[in-house]
mmJSON file of the N, C-alpha and C atoms, coordinates in Angstrom:
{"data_MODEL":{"atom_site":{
"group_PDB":["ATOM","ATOM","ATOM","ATOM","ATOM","ATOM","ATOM","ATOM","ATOM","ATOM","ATOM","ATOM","ATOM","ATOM","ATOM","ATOM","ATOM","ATOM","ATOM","ATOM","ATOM","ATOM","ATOM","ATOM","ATOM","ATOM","ATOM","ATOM","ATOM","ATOM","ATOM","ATOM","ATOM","ATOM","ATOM","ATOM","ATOM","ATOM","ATOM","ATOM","ATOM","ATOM","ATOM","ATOM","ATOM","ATOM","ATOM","ATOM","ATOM","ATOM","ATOM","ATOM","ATOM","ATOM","ATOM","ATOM","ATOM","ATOM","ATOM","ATOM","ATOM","ATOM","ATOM","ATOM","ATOM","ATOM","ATOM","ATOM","ATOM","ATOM","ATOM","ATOM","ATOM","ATOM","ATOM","ATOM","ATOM","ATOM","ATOM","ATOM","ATOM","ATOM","ATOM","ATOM","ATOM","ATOM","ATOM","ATOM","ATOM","ATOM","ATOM","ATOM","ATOM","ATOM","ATOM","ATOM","ATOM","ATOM","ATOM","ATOM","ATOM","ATOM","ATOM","ATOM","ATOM","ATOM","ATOM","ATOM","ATOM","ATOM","ATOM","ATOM","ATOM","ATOM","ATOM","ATOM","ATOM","ATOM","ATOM","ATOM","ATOM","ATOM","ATOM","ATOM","ATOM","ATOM","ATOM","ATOM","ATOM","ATOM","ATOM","ATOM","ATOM","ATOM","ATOM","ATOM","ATOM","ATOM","ATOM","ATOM","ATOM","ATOM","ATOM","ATOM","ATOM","ATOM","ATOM","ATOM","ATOM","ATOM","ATOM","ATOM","ATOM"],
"id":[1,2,3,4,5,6,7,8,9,10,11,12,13,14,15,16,17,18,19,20,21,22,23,24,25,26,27,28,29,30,31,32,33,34,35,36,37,38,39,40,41,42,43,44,45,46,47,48,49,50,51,52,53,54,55,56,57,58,59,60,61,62,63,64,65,66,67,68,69,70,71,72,73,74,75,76,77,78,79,80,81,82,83,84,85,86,87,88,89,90,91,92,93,94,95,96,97,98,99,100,101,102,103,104,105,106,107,108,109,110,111,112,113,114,115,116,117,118,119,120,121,122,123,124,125,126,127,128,129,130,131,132,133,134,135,136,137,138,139,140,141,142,143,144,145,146,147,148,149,150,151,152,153],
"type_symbol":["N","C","C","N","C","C","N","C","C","N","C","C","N","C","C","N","C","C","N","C","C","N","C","C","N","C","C","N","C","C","N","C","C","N","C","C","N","C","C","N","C","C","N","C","C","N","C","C","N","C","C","N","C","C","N","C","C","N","C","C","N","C","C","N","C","C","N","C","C","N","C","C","N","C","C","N","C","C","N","C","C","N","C","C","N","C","C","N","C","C","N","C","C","N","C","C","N","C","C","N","C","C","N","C","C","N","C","C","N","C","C","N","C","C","N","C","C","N","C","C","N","C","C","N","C","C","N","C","C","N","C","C","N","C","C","N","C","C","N","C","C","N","C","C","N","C","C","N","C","C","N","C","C"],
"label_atom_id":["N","CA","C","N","CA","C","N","CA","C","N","CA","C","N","CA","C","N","CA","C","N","CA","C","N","CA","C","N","CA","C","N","CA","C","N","CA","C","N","CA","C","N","CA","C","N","CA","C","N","CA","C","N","CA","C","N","CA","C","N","CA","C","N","CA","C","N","CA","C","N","CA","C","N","CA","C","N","CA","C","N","CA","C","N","CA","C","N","CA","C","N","CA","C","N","CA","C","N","CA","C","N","CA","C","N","CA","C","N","CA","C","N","CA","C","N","CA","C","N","CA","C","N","CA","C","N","CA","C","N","CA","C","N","CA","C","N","CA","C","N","CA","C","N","CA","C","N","CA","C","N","CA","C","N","CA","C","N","CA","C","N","CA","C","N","CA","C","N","CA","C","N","CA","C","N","CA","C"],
"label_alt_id":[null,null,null,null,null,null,null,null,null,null,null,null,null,null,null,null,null,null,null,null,null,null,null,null,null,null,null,null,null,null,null,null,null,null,null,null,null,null,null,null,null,null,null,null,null,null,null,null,null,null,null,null,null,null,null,null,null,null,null,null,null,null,null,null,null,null,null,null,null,null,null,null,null,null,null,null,null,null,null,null,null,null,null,null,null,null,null,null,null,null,null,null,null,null,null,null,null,null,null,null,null,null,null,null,null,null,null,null,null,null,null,null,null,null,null,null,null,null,null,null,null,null,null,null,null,null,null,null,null,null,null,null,null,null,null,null,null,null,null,null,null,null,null,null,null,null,null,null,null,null,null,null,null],
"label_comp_id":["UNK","UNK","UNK","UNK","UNK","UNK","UNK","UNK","UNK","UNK","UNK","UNK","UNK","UNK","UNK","UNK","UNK","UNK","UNK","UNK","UNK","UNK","UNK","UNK","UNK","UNK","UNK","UNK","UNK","UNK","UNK","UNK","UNK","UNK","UNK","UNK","UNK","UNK","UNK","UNK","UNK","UNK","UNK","UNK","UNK","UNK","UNK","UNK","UNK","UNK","UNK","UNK","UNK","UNK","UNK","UNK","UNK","UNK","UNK","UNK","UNK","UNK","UNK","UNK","UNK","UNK","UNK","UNK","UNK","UNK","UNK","UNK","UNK","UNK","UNK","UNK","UNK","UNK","UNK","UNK","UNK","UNK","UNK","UNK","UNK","UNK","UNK","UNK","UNK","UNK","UNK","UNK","UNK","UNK","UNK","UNK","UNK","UNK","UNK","UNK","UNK","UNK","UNK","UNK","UNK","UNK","UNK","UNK","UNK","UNK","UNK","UNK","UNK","UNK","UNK","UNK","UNK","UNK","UNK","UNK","UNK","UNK","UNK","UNK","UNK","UNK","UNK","UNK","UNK","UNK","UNK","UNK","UNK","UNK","UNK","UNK","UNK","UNK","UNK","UNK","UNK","UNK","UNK","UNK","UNK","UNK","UNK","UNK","UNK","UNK","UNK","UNK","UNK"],
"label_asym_id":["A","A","A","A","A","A","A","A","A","A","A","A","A","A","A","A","A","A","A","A","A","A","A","A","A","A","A","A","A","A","A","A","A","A","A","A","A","A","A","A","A","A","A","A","A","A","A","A","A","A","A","A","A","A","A","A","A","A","A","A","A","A","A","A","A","A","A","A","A","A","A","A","A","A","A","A","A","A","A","A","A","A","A","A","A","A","A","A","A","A","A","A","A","A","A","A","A","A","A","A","A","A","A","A","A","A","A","A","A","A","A","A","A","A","A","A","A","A","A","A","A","A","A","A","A","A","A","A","A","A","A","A","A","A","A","A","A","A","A","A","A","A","A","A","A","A","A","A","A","A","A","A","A"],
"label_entity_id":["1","1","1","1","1","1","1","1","1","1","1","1","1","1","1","1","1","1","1","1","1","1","1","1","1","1","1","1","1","1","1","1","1","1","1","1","1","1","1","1","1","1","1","1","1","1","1","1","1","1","1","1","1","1","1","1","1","1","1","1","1","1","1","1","1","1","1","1","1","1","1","1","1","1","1","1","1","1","1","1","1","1","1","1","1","1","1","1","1","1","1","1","1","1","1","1","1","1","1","1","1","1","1","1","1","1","1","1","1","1","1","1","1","1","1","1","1","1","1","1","1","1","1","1","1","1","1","1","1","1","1","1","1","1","1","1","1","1","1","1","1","1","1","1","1","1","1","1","1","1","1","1","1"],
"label_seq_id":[1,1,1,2,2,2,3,3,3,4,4,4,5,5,5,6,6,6,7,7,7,8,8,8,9,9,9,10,10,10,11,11,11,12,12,12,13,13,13,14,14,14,15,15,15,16,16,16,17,17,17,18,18,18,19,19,19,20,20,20,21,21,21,22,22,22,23,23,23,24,24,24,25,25,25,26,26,26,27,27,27,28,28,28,29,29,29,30,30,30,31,31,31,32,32,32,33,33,33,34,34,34,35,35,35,36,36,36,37,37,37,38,38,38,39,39,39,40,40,40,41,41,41,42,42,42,43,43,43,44,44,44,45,45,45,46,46,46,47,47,47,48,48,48,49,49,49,50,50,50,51,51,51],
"pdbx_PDB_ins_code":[null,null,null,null,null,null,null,null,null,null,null,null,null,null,null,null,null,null,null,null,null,null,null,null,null,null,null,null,null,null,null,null,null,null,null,null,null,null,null,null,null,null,null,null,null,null,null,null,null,null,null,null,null,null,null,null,null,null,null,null,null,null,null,null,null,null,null,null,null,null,null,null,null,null,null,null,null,null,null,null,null,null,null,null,null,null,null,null,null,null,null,null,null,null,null,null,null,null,null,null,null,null,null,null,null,null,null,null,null,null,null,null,null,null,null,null,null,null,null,null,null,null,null,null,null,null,null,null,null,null,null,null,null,null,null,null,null,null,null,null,null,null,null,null,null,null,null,null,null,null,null,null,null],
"Cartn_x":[-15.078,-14.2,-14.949,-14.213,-14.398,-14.516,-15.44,-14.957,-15.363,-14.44,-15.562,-15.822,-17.131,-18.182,-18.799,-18.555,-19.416,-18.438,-18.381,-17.854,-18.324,-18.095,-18.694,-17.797,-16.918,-16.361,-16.886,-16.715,-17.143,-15.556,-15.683,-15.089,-15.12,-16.01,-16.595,-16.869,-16.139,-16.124,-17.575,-18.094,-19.341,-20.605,-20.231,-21.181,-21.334,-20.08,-19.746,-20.675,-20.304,-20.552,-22.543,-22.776,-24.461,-25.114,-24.17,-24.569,-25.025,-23.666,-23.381,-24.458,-24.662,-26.041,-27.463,-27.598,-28.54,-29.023,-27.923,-28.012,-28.055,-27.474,-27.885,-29.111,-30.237,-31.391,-32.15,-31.568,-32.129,-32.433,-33.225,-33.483,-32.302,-31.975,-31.121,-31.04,-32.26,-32.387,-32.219,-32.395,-32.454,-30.415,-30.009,-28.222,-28.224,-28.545,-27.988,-28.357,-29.313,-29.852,-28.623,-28.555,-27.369,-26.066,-25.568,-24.292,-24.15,-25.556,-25.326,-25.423,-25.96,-26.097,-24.593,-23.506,-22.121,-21.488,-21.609,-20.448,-21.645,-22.098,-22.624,-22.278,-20.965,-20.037,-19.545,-19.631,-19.862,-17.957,-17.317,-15.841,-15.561,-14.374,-14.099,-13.288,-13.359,-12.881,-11.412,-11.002,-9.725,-8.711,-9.14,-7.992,-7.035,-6.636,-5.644,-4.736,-5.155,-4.824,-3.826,-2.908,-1.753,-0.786,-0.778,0.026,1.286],
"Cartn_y":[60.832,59.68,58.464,57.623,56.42,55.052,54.24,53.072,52.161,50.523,49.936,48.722,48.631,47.973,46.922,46.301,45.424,44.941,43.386,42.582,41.379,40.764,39.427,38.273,37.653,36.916,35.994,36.127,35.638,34.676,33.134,33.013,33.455,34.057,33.927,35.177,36.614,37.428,38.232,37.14,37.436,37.382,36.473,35.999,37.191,37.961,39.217,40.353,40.75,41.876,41.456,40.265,40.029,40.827,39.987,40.615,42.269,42.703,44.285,45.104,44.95,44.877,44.666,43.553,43.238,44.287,44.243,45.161,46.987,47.174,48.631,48.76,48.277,48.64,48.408,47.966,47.77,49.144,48.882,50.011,50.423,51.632,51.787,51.202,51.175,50.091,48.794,48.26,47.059,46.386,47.732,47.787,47.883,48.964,48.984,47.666,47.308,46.03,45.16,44.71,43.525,44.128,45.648,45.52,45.232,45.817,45.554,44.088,43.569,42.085,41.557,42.16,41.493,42.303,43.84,44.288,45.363,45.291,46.033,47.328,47.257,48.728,49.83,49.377,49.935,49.8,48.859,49.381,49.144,49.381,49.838,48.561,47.739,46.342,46.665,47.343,47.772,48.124,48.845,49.222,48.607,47.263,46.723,46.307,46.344,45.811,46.354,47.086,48.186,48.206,47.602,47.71,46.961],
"Cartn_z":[5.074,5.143,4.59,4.162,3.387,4.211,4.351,4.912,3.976,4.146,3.514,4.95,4.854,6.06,5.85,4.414,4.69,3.062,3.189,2.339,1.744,0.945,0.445,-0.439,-0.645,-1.693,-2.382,-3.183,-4.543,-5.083,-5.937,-6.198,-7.887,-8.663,-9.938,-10.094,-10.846,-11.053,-11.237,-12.235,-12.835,-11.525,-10.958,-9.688,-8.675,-8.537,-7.636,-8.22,-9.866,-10.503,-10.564,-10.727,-10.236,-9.655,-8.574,-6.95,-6.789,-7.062,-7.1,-7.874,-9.103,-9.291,-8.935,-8.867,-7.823,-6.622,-5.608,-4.681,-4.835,-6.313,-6.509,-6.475,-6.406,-6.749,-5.315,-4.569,-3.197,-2.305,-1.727,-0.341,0.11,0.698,1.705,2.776,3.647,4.419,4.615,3.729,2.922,3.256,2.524,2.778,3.771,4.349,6.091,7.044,7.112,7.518,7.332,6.437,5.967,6.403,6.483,6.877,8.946,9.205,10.915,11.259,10.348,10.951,10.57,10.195,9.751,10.402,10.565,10.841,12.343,13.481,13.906,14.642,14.926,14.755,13.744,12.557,11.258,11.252,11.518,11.918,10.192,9.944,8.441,8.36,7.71,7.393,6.736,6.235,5.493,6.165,7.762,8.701,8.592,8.724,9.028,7.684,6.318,5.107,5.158,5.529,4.554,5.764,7.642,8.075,8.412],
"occupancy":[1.0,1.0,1.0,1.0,1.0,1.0,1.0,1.0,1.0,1.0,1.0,1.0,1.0,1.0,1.0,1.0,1.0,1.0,1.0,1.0,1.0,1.0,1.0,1.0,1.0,1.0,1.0,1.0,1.0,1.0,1.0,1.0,1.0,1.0,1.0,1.0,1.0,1.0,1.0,1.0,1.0,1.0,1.0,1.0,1.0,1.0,1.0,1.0,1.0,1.0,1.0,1.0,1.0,1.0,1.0,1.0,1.0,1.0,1.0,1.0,1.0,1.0,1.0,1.0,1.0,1.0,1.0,1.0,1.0,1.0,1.0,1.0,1.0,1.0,1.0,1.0,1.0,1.0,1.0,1.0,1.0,1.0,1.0,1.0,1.0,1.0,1.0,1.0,1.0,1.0,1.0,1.0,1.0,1.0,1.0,1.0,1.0,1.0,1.0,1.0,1.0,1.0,1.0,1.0,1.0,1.0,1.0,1.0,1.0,1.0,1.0,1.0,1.0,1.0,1.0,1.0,1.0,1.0,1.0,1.0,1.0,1.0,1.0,1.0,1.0,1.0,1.0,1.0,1.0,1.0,1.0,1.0,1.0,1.0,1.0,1.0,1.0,1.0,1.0,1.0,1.0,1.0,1.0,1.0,1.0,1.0,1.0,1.0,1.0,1.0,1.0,1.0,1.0],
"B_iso_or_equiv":[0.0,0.0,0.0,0.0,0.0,0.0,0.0,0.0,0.0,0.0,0.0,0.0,0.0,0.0,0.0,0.0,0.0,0.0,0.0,0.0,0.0,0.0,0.0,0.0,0.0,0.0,0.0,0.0,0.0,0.0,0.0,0.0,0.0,0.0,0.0,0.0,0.0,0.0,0.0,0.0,0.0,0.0,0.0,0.0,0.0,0.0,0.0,0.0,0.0,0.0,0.0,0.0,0.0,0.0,0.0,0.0,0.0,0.0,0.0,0.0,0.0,0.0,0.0,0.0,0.0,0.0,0.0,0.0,0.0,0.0,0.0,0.0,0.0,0.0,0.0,0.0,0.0,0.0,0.0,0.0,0.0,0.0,0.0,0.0,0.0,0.0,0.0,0.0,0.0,0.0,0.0,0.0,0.0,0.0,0.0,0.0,0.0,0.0,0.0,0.0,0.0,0.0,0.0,0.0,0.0,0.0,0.0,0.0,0.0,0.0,0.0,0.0,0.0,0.0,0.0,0.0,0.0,0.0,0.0,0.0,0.0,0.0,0.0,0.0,0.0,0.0,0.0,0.0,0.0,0.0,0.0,0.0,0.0,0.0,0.0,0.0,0.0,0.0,0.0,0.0,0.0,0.0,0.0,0.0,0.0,0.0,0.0,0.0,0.0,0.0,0.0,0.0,0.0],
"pdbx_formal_charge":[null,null,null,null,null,null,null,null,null,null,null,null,null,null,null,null,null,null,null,null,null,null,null,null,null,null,null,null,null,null,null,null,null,null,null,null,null,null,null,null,null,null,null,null,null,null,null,null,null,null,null,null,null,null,null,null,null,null,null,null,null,null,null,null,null,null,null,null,null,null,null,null,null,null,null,null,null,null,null,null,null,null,null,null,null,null,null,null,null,null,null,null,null,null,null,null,null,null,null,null,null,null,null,null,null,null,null,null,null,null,null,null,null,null,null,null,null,null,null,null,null,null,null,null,null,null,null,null,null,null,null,null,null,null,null,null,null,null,null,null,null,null,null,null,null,null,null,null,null,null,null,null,null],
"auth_seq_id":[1,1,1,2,2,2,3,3,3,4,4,4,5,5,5,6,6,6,7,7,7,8,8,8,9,9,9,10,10,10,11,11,11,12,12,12,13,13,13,14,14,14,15,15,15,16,16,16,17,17,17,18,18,18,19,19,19,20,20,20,21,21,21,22,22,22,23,23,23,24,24,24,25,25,25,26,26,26,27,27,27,28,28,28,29,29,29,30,30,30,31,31,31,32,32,32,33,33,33,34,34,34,35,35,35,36,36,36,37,37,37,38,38,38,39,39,39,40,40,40,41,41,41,42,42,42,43,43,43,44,44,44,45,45,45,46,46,46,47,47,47,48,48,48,49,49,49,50,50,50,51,51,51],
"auth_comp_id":["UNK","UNK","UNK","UNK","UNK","UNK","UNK","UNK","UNK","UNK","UNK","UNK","UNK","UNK","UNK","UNK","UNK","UNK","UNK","UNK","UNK","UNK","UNK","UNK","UNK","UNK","UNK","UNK","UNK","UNK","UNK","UNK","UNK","UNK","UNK","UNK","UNK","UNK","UNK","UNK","UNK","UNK","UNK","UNK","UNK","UNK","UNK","UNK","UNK","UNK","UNK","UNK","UNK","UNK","UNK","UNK","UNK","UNK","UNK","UNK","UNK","UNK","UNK","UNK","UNK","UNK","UNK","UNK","UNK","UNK","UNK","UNK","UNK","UNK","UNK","UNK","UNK","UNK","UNK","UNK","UNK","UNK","UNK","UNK","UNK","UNK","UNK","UNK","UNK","UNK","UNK","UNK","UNK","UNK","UNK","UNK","UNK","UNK","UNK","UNK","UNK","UNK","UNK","UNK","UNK","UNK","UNK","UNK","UNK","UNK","UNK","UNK","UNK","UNK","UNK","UNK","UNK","UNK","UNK","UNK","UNK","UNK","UNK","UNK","UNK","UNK","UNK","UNK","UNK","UNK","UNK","UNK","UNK","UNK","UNK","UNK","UNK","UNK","UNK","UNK","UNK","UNK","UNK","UNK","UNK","UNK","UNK","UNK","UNK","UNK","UNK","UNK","UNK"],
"auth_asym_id":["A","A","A","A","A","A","A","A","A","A","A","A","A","A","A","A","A","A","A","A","A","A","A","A","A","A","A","A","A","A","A","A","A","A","A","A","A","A","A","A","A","A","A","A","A","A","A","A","A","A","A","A","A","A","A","A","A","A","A","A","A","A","A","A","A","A","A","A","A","A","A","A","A","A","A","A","A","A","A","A","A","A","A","A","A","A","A","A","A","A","A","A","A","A","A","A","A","A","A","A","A","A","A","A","A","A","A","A","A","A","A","A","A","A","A","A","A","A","A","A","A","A","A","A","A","A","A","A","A","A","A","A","A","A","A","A","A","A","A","A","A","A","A","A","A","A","A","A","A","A","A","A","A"],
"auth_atom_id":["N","CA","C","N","CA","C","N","CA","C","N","CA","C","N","CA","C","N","CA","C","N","CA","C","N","CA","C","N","CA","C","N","CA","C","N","CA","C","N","CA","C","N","CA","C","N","CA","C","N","CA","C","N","CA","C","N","CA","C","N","CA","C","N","CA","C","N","CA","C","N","CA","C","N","CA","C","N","CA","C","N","CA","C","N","CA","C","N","CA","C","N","CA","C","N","CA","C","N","CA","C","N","CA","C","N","CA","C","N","CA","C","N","CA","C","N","CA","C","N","CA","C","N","CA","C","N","CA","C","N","CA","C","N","CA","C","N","CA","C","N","CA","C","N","CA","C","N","CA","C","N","CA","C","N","CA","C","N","CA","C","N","CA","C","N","CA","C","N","CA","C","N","CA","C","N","CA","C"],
"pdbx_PDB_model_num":[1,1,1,1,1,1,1,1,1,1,1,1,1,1,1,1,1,1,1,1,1,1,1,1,1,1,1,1,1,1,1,1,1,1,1,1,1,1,1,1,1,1,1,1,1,1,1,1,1,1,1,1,1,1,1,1,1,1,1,1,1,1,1,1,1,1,1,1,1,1,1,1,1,1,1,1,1,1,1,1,1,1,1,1,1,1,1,1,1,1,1,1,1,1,1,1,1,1,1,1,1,1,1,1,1,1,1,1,1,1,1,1,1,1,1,1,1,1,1,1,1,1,1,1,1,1,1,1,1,1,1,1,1,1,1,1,1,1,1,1,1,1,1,1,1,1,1,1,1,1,1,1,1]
}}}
């Protein structure tokens, strides 16, 4: 199953696709770290979009 857990907005397309970059090259840890300090249940941020 799919979640997504962790989010960021960007108003500047380019500023986002940076980022996204940026962060491919990071630790796993590194990711996980940053998503518990935002989301520390791992709950799936999308649940509610579609009801």
């Amino acid at each position: 199953m799919d979640k997504l857990v962790y989010v960021e907005p960007f108003k500047d397309v380019n500023d986002a696709i940076f980022r996204e970059k940026r962060m491919k090259k990071w630790r796993r840890q590194w990711k996980v770290n940053l998503i518990v300090e935002d989301n520390p249940d791992w709950n799936d941020l999308a649940d509610d979009w579609f009801e």
